[in-house]
Structures are given as C-alpha cells and as structure tokens.
C-alpha positions as MATLAB code, in Angstrom:
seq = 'XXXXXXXXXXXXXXXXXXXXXXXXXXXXXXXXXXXXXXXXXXXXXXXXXXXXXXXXXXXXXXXXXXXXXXXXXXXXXXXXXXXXXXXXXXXXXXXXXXXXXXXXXXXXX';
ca = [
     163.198  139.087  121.007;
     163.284  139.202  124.635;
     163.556  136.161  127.236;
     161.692  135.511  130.088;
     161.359  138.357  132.853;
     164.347  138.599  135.443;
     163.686  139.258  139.342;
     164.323  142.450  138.838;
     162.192  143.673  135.618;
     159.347  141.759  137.742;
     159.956  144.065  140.939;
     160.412  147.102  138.769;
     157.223  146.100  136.989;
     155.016  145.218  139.897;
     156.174  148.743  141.541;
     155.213  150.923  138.692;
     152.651  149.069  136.733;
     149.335  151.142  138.097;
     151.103  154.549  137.146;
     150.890  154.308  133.878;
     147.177  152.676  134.036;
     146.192  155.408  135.716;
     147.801  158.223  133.579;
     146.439  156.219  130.553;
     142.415  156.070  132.016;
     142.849  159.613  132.972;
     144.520  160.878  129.538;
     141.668  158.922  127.872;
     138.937  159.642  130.169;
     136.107  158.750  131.160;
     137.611  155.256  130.915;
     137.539  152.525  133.048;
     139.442  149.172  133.544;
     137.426  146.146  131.247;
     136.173  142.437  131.394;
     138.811  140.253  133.218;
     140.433  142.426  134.798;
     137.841  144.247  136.031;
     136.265  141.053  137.822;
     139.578  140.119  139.549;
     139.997  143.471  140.841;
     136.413  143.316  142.137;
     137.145  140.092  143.836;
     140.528  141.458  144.996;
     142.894  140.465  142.604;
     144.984  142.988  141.908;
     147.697  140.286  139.937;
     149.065  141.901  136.508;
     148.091  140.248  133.443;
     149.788  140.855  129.738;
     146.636  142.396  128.651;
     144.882  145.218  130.562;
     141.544  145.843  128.666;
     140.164  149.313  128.814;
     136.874  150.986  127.535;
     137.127  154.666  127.188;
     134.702  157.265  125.286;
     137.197  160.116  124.354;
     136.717  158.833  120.731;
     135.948  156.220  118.921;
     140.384  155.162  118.490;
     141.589  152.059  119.866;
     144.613  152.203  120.972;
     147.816  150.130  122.333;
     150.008  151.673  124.985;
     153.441  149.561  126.009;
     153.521  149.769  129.648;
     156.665  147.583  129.578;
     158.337  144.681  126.656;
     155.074  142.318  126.505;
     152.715  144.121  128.935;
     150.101  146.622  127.297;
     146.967  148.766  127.592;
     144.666  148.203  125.161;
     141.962  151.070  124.830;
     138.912  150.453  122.940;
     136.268  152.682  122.298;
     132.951  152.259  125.097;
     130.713  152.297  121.906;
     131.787  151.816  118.211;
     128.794  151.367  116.497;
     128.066  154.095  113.925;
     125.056  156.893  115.121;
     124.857  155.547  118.478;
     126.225  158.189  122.192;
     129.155  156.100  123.747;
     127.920  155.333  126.979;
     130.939  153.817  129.556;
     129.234  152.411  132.502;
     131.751  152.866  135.618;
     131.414  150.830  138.514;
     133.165  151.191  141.707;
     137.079  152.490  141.849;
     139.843  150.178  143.198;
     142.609  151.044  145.206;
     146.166  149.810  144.156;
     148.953  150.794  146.087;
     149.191  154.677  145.973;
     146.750  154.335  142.668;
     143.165  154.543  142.925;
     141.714  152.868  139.293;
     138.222  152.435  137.776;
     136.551  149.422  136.742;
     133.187  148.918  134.561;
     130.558  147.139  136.350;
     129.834  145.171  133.732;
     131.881  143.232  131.627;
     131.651  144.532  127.303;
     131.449  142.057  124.680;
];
C-alpha cells in the first residue's frame, strides 16, 4: 500500500496528468470527459480529481486505465442499453496546458 503523495509525485503528476487523458479519449474515441469533471472544467476548474469519468462509444467495454498509484480513467460506454445507437453528446473542448480535452455538455446518469 502506498502513503500519501510526496511534493514531488504531485509535481510529476500535475505536469503529465492531461497526456494520458488525452491519449486515452483519443484511443477510445469519440469520447469525451463526464459528469463532475466535466462541469468544473466548464467553470474553469481544471483541479485533478482521483476519478476522471469518461463516456466513449468505441464499444460497449468499460474500462479502467491507471494514470498514476490511485488516480484513474474510468471509460464507460455513451450507451449500454441493449438495441439502442450509442449516441455521445460532445460539448465544447477545454484547453489544459499543451492538451486540448473534450467534455459532454451534459452530465450522464
């Protein structure tokens, strides 16, 4: 088990942390940042969380990518429901840092 984060995983974190998101939405595309997240970068929050929720309709997997010790990506499918078109709903894109990210404009339930 792993302690709390030193100064320097929180640097290291807070430098690459968007990367990977953005590898992730574009391996998985089209998929856009979800719910929480997705309001706070609309307001301007661009503050990482432990859980970055994503909607993406390359299938219908759900997935859990370690972007570092306690910080993931979870994927989930835009539509699960059997015999209905997954339908992702993008909103607006969000620049962070060198990374430019996209956001749903409406938050999934």
């Amino acid at each position: 088990m792993r302690g709390p984060l030193q100064a320097d995983d929180v640097a290291s974190l807070r430098a690459n942390y968007w990367t990977p998101v953005a590898a992730a939405l574009e391996r998985y595309a089209p998929a856009a940042i979800d719910r929480l997240t997705a309001l706070r970068l609309y307001t301007g929050n661009e503050s990482i969380r432990p859980q970055l929720d994503v909607r993406h309709t390359a299938s219908r997997s759900e997935w859990r990518l370690s972007v570092f010790p306690g910080y993931d990506i979870i994927l989930r499918a835009a539509d699960k429901a059997e015999g209905k078109a997954a339908a992702l709903s993008i909103g607006r894109e969000h620049q962070v840092g060198r990374t430019t990210v996209p956001f749903t404009d409406q938050c999934s339930k």
